[in-house]
C-alpha positions in Angstrom: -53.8 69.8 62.2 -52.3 70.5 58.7 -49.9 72.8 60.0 -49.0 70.1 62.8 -48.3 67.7 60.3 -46.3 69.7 58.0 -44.3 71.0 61.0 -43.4 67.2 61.7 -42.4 66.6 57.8 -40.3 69.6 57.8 -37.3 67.3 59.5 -37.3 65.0 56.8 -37.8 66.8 53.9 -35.0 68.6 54.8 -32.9 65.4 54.6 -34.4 64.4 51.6 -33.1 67.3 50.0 -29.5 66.7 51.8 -29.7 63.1 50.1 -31.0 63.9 46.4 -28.9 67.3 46.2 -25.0 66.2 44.7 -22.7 68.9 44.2 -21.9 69.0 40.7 -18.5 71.0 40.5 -16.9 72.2 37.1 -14.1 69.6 37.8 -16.5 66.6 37.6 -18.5 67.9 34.6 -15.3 68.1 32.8 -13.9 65.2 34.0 -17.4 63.3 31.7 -17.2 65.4 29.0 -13.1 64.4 28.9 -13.5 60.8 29.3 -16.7 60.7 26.4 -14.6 62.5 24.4 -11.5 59.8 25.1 -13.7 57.1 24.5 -15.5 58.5 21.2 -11.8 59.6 20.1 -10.7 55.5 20.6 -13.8 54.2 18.7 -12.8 56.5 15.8 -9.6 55.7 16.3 -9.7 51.7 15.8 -12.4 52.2 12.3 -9.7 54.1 10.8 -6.9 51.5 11.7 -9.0 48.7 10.7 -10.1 50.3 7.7 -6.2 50.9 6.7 -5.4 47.3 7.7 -5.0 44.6 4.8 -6.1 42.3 6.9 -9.5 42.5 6.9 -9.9 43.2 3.0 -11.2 40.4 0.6 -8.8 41.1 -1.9 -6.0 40.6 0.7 -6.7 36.5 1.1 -7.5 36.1 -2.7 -6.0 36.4 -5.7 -6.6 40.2 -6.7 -3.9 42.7 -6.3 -3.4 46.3 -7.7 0.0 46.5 -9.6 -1.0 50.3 -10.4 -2.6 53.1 -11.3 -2.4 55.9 -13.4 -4.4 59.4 -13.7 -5.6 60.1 -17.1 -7.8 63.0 -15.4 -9.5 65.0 -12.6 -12.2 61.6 -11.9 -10.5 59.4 -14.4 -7.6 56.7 -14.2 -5.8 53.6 -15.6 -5.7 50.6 -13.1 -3.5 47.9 -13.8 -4.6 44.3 -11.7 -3.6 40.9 -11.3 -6.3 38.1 -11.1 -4.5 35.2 -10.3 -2.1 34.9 -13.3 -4.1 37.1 -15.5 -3.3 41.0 -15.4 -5.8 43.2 -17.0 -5.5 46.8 -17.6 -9.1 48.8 -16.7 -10.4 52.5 -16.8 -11.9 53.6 -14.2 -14.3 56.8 -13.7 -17.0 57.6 -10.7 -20.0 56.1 -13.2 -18.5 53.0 -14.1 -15.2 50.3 -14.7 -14.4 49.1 -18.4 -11.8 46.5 -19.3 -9.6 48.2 -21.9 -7.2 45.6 -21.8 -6.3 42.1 -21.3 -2.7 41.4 -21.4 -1.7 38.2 -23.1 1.9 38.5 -21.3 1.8 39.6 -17.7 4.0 42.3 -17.2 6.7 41.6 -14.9 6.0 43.0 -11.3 8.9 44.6 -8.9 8.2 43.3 -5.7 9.5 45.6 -2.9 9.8 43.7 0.3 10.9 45.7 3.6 11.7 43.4 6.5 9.9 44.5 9.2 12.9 44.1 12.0 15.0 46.8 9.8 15.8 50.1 11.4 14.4 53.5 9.7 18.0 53.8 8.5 18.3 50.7 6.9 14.9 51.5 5.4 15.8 54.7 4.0 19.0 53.0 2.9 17.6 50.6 0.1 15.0 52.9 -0.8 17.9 55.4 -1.7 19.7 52.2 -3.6 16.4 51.5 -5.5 16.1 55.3 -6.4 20.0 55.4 -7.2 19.0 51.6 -9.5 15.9 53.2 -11.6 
């Protein structure tokens, strides 16, 4: 009686394997591991463009710009800011940020505006005139 029933389930086992067994080919396995790597490479991608944009930064809507910076050493540096119509002249090392300076006469600022319609040439062309002007 066992053996008569198994006999009988023999058919669709068979088919059950037929319908749970998917060929997986080296082309398809690929094919995922290219297209998760694609997608991981355009998450990375847009963090790094939206962490170079200006657009998203506080200090780009308010009043706080860097005018420059200087490198007094290997960790150490000079930054000169504007705060609104104040300019102050800090130092700045990995442990902290001190005001050395407040200037009582903001230092005039070169602005250096490049249209963004301009060709590379043209570009290239009044960055050579401001070298030439310095």
């Amino acid at each position: 009686m066992i053996t008569t029933a198994l006999i009988a389930m023999l058919p669709m086992m068979a088919q059950a394997e037929k319908v749970n067994s998917t060929p997986v080919n080296a082309s398809s396995v690929l094919q995922t591991i290219f297209g998760l790597i694609l997608v991981l490479a355009i998450i990375v991608l847009l963090g790094w463009l939206l962490k170079r944009s200006q657009y998203f930064h506080a200090a780009h809507h308010g009043q706080l710009k860097v005018l420059g910076a200087v490198s007094l050493g290997t960790r150490e540096k000079a930054v000169l800011i504007q705060v609104g119509e104040q300019q102050l002249l800090l130092g700045v090392t990995p442990q902290q940020i001190n005001t050395l300076h407040t200037l009582s006469e903001p230092l005039p600022v070169r602005e250096t505006h490049i249209k963004q319609s301009d060709s590379f040439a043209e570009k290239l062309k009044q960055m050579m005139q401001q070298r030439g002007n310095s």
